[in-house]
C-alpha positions as CSV (number, residue, x, y, z in Angstrom):
1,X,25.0,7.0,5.1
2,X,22.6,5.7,2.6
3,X,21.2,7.5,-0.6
4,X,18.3,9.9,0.7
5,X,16.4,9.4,-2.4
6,X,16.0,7.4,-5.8
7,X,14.5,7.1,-8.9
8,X,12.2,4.1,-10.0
9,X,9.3,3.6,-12.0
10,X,5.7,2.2,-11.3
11,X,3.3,0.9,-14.5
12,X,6.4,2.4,-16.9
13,X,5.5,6.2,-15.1
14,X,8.6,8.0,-13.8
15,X,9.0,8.0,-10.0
16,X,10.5,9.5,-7.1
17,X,11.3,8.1,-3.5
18,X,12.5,10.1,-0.5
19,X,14.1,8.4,2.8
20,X,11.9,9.1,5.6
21,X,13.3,7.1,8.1
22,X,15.5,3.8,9.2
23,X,14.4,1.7,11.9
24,X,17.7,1.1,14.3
25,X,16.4,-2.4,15.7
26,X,16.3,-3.9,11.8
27,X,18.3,-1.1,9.5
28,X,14.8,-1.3,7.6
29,X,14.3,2.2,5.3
30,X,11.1,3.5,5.0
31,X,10.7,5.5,1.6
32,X,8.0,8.2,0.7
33,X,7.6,7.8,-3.4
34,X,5.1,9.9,-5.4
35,X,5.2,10.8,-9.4
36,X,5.3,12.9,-11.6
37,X,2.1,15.4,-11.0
38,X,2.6,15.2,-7.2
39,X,6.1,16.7,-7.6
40,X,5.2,19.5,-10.0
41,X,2.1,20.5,-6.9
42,X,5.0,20.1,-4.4
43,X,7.3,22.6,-6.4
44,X,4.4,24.9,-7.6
45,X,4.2,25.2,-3.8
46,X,7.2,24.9,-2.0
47,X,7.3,28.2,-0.6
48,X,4.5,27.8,1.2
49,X,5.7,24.4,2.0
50,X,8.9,25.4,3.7
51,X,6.7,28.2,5.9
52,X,4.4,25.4,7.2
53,X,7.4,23.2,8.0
54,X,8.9,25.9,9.9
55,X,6.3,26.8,11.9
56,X,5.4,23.1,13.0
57,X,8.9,22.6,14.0
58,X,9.1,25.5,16.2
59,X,8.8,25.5,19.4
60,X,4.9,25.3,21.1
61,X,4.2,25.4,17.0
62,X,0.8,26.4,16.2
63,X,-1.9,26.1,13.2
64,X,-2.6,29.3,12.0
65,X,-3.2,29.7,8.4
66,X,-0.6,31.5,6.0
């Protein structure tokens, strides 16, 4: 099993890739990478975060606000 994440950097700013995915037919990864600001919004808000994941893997998921 490959890594599920890395660090890098982009124009000498810190950054941080996620595996999303491999593609079976040419073991190519697809990576989601975001910096430094984007991380600290997805931790100030990672409650909420889980909640709306939750809900949109449930079954017959719906929309509905917090």
């Amino acid at each position: 099993m490959p890594e599920t994440f890395k660090e890098s950097t982009f124009k000498g700013n810190p950054t941080f890739s996620v595996l999303t995915g491999i593609n079976k037919a040419t073991d190519e990864e697809y990576w989601f990478s975001f910096g430094l600001k984007k991380a600290q919004a997805i931790l100030e808000n990672i409650d909420a975060l889980r909640k709306w994941v939750d809900r949109q893997e449930a079954p017959h998921g719906h929309n509905d606000k917090f």
